[in-house]
DSSP file (Angstrom, degrees, kcal/mol; ACC not computed):
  #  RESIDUE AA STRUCTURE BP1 BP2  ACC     N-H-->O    O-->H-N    N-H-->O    O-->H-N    TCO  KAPPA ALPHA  PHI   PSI    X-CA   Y-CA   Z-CA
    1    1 A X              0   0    0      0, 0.0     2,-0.3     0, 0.0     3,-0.0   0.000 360.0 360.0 360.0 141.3  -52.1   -9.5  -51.7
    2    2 A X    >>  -     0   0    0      1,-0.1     3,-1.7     4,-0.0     4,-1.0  -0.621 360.0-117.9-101.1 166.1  -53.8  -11.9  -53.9
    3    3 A X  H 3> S+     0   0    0     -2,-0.3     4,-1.7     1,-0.3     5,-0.5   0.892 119.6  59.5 -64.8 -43.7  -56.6  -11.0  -56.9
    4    4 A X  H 3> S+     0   0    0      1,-0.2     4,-3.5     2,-0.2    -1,-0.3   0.968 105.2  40.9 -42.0 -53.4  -58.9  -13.3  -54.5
    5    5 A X  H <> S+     0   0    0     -3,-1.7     4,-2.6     1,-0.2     5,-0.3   0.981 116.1  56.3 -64.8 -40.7  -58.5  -10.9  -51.3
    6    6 A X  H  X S+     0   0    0     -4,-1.0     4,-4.0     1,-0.3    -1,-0.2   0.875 108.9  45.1 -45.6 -61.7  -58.9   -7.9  -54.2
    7    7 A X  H  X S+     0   0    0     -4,-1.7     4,-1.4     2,-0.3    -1,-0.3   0.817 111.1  56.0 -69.0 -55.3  -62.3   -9.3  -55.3
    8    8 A X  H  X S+     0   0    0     -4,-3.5     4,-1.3    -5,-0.5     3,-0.3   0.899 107.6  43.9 -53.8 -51.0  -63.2   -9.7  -51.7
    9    9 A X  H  X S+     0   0    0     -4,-2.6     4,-1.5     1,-0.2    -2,-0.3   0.853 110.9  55.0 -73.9 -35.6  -62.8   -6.1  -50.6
   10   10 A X  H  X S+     0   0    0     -4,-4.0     4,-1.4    -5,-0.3    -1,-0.2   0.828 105.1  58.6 -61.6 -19.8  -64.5   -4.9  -53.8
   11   11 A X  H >X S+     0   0    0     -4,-1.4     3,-1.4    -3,-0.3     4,-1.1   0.993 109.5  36.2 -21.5 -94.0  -67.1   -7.1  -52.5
   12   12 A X  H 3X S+     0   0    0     -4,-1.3     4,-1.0     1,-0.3    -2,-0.2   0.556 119.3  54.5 -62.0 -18.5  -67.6   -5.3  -49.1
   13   13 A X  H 3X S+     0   0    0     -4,-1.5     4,-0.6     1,-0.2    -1,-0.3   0.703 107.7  50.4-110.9  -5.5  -66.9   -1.7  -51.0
   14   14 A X  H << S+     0   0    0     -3,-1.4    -2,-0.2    -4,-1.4    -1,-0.2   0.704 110.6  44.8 -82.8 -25.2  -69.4   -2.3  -53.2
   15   15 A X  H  < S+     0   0    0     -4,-1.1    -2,-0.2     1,-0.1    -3,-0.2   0.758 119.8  41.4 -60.4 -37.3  -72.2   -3.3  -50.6
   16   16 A X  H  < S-     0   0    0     -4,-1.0    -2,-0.2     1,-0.0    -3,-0.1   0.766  94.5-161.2 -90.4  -9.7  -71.3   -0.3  -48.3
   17   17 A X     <  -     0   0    0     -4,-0.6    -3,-0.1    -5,-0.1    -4,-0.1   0.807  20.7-173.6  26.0  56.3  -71.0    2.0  -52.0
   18   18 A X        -     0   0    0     -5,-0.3     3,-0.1     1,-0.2    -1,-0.1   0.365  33.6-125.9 -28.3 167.0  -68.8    4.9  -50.0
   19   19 A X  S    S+     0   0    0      1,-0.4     2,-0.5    56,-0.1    57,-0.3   0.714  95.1  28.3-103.3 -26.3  -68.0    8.0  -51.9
   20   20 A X        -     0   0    0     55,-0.1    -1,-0.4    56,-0.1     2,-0.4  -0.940  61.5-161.4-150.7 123.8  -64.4    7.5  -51.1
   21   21 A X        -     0   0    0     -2,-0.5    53,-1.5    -3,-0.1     2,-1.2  -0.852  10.1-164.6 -69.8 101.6  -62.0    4.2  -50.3
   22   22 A X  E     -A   73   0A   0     -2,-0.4     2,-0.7    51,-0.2    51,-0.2  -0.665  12.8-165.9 -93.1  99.5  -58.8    5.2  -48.5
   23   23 A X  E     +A   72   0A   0     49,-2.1    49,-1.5    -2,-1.2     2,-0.3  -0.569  24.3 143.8 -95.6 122.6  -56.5    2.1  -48.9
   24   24 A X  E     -A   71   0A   0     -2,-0.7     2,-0.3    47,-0.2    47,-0.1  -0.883  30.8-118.8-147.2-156.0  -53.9    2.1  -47.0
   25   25 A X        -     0   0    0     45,-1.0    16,-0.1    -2,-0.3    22,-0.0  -0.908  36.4 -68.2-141.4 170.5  -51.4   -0.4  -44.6
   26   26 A X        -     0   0    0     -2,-0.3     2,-0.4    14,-0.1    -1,-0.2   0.228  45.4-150.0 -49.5 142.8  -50.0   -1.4  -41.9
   27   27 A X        -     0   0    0      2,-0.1     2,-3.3    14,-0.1     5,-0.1  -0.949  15.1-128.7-141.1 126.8  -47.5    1.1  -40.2
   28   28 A X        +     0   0    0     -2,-0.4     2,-0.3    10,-0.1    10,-0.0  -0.266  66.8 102.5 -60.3  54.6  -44.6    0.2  -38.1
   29   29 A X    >   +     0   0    0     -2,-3.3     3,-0.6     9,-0.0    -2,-0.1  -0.952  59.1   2.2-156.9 156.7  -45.0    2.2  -35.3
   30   30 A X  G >  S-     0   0    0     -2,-0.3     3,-2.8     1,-0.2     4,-0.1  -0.327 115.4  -9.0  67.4-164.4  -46.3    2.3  -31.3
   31   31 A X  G >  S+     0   0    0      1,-0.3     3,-1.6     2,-0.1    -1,-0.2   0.615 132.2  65.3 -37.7 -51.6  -47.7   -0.8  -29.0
   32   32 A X  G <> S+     0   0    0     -3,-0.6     4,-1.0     1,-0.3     3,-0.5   0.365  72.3  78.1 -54.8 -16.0  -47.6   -2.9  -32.6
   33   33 A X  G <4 S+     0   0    0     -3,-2.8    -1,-0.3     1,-0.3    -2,-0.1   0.763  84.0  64.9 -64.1 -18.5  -44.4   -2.9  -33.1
   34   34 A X  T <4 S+     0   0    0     -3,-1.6    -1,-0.3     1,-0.2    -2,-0.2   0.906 113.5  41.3 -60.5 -40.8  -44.5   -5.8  -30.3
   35   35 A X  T  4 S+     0   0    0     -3,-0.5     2,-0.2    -4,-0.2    -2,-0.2   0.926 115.0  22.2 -58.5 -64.6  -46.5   -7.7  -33.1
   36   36 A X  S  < S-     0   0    0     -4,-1.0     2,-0.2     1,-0.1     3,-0.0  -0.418  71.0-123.3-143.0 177.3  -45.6   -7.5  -36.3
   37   37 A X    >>  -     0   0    0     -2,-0.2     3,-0.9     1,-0.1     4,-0.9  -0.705  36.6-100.0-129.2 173.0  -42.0   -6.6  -38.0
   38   38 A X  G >4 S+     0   0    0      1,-0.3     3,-0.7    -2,-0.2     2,-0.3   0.899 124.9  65.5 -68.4 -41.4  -40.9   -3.7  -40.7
   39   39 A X  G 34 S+     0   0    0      1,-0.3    -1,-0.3    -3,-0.0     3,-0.1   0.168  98.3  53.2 -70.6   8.1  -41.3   -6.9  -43.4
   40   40 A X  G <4 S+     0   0    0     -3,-0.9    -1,-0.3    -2,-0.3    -2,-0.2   0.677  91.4  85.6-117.6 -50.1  -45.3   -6.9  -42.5
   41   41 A X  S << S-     0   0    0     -4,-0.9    -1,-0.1    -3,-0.7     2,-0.1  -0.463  81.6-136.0 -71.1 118.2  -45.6   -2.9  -43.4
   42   42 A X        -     0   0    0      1,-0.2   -17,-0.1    -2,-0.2    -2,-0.1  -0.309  12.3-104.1 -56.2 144.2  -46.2   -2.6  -47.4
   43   43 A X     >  -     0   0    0      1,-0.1     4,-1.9    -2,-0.1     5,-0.2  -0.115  22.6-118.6 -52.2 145.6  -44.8   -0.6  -49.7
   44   44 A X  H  > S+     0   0    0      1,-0.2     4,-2.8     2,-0.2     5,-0.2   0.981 120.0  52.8 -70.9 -36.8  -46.6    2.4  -51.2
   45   45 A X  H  > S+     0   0    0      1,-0.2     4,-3.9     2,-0.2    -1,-0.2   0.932 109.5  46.5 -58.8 -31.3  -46.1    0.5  -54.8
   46   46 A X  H  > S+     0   0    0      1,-0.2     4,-1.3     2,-0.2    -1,-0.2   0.986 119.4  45.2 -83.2 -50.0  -47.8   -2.7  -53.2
   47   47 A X  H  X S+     0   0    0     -4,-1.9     4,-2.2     2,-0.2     5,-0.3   0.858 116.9  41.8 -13.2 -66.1  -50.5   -0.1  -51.9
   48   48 A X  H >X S+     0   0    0     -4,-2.8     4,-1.5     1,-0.3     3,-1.1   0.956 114.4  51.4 -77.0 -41.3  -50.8    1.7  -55.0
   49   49 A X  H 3< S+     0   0    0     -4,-3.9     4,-0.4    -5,-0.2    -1,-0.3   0.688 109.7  51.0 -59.9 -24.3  -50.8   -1.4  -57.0
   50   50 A X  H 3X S+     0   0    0     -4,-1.3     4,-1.4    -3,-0.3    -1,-0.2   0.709 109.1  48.6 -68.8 -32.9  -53.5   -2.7  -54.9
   51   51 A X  H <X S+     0   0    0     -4,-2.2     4,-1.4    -3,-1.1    -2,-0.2   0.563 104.8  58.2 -97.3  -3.3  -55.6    0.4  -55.3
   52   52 A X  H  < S+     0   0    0     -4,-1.5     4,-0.3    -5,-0.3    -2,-0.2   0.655 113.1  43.4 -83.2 -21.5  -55.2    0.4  -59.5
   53   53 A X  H >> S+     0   0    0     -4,-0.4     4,-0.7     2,-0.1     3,-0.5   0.907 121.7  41.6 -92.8 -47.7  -56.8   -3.5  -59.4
   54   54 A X  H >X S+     0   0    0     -4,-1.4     4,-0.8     1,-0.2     3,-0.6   0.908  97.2  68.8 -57.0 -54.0  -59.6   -2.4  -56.8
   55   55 A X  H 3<>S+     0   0    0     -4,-1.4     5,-3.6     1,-0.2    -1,-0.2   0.723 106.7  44.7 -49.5 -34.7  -60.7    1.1  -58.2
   56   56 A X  H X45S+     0   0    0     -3,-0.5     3,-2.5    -4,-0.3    -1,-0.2   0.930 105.7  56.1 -60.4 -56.5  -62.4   -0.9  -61.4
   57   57 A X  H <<5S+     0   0    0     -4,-0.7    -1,-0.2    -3,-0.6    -2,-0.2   0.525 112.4  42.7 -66.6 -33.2  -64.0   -3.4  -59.7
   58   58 A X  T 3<5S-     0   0    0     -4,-0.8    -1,-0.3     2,-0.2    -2,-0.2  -0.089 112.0-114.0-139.5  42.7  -65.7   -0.9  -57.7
   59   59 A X  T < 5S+     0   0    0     -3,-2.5     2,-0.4     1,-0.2    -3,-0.2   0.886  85.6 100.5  47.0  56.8  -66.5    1.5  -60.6
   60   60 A X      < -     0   0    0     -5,-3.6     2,-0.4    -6,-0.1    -2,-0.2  -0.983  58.2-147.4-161.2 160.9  -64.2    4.3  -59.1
   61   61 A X        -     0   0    0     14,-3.1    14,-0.1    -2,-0.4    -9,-0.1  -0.948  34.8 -83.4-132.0 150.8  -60.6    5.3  -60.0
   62   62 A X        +     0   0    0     -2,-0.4    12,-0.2    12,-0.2     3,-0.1  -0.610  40.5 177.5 -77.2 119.6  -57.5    6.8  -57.9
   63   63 A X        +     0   0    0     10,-3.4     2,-0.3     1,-0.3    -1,-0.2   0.653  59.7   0.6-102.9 -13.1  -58.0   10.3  -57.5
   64   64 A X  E     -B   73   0A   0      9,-1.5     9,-1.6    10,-0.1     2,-0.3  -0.975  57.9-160.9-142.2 152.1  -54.9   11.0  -55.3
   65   65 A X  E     -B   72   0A   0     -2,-0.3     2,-0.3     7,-0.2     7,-0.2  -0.996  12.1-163.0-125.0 167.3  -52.1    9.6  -53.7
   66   66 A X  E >>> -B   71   0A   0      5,-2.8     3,-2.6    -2,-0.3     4,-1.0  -0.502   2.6-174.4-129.6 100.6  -49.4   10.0  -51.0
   67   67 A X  G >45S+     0   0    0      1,-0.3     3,-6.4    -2,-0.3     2,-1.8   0.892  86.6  53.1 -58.9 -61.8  -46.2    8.0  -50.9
   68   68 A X  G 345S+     0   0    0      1,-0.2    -1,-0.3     2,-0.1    -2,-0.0   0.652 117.2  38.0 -57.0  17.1  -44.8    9.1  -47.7
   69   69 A X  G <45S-     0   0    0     -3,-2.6    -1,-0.2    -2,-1.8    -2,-0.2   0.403 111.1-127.2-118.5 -10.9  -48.2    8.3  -45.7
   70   70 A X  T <<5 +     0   0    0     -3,-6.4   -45,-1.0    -4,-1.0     2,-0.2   0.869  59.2 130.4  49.8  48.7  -48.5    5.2  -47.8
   71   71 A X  E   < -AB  24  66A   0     -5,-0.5    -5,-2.8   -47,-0.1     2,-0.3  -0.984  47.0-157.2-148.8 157.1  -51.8    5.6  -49.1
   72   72 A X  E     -AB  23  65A   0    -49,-1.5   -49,-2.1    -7,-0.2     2,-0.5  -0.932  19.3-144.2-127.6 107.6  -53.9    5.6  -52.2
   73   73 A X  E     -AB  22  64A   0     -9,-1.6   -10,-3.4    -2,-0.3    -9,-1.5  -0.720  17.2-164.6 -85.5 123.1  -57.7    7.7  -52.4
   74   74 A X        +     0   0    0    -53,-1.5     2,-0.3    -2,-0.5   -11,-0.2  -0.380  25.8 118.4-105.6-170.3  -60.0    5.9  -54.4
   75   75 A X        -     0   0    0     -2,-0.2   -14,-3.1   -55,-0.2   -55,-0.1  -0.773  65.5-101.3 163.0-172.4  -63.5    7.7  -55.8
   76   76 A X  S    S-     0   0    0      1,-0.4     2,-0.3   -57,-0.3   -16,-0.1   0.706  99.6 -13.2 -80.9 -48.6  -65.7    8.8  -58.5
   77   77 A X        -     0   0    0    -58,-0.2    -1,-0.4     2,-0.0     2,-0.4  -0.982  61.1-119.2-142.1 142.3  -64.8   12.5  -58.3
   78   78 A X        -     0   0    0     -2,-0.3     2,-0.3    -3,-0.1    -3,-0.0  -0.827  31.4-158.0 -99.7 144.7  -62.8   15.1  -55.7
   79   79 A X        -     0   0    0     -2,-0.4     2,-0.2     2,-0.0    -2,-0.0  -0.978   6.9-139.9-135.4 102.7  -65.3   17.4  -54.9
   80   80 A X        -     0   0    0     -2,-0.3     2,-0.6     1,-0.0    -2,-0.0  -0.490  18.3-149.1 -75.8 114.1  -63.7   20.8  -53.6
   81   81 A X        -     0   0    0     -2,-0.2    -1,-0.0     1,-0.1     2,-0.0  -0.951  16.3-113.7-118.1 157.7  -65.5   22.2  -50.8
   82   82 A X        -     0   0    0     -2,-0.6     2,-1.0     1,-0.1    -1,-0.1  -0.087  21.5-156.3 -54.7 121.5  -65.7   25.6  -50.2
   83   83 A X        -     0   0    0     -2,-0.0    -1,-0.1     3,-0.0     3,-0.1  -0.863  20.6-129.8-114.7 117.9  -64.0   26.9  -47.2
   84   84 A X        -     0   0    0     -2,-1.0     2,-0.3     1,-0.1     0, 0.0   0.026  28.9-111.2 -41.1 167.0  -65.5   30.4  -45.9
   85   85 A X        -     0   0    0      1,-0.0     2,-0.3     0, 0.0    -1,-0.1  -0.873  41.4 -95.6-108.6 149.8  -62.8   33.2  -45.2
   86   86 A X        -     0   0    0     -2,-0.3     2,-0.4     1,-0.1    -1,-0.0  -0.407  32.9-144.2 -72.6 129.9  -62.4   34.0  -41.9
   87   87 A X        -     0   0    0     -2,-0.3    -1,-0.1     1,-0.1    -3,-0.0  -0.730   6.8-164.7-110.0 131.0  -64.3   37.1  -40.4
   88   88 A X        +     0   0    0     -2,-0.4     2,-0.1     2,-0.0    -1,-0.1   0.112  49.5 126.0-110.1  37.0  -62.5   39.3  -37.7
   89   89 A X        -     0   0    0      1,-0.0     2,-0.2     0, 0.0    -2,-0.0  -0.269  41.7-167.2 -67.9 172.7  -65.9   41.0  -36.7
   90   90 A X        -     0   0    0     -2,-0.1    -2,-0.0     3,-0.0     4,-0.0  -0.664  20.3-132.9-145.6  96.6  -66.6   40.8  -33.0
   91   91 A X        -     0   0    0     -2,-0.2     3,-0.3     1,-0.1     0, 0.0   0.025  11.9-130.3 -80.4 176.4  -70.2   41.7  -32.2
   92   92 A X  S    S+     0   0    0      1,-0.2     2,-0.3     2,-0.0    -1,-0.1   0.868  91.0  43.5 -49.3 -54.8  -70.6   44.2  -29.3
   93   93 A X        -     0   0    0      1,-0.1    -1,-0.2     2,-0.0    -2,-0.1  -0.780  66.3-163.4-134.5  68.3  -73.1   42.4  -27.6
   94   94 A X        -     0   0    0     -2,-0.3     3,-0.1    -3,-0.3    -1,-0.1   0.382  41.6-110.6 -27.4 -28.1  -72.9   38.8  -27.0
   95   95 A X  S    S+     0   0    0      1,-0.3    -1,-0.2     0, 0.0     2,-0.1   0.703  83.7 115.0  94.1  11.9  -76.4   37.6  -26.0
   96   96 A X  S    S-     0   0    0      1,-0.0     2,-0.4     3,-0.0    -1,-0.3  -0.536  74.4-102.6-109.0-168.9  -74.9   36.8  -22.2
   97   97 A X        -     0   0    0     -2,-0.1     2,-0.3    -3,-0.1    -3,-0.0  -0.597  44.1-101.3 -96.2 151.8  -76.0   38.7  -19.0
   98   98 A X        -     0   0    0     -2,-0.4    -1,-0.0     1,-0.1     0, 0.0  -0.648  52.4 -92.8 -76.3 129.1  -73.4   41.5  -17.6
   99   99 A X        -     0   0    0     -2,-0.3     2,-0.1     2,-0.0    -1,-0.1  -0.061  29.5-132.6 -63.5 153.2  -71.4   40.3  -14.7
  100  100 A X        -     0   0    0      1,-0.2     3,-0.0     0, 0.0     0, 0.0  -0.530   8.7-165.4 -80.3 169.7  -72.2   40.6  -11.0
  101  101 A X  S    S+     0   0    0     -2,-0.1     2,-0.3     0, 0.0    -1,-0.2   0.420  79.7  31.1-115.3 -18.0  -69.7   41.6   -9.1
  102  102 A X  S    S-     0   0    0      3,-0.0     3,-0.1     2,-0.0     0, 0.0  -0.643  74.1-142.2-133.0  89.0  -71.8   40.3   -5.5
  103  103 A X        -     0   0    0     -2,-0.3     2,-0.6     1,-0.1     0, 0.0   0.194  20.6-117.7   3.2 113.3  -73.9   37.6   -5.7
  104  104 A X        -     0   0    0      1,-0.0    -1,-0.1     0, 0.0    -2,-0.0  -0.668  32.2-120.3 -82.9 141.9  -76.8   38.1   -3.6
  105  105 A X        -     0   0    0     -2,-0.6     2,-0.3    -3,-0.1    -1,-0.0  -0.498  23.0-143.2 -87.4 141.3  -76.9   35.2   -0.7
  106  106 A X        -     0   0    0      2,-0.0     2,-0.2     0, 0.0    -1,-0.1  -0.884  11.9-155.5-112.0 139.1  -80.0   33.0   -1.0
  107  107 A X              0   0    0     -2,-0.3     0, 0.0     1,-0.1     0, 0.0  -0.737 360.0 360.0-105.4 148.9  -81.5   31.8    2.4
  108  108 A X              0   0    0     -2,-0.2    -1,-0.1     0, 0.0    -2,-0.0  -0.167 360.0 360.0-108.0 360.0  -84.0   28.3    3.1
């Protein structure tokens, strides 16, 4: 990819100012394969190298990657949120009505 196209997408990520870029590429797999060839799907280096020229440009840095998924997360900051722990209360009393067991028939 050339420093032009680079320039372009910092462009567009700098208008929409995300908290977080996920750059990744084309992956050889399903309907597409009809399309496009294994020689079209990039390399994580061409990926990663793509998201070390971008990250600047649009005042953000690579805060993670993952080669086998062949993608690079670009941001300010990872921001850890908090995941509650899991409660195995059960209330009593649910807030529903008690089942019928016979319906009363309605007449017009």
């Amino acid at each position: 990819m050339s420093s032009n196209h680079i320039k372009e997408f910092a462009a567009l990520d700098n208008r929409a100012d995300p908290d977080f870029i996920e750059a990744k590429g084309y992956v050889y797999v399903g309907h597409s394969r009809e399309n496009l060839s294994m020689e079209n799907m990039p390399s994580h280096d061409d990926i990663l190298s793509f998201s070390n020229e971008l990250a600047p440009q649009v005042n953000r840095e690579v805060l993670s990657e993952s080669r086998p998924s062949r993608v690079a997360l670009i941001g300010r900051e990872i921001v850890p949120i908090p995941i509650p722990e899991a409660e195995l209360y059960f209330p009593e009393d649910l807030g529903i009505a008690p089942p019928v067991k016979k319906l009363p028939l309605v007449q017009n």
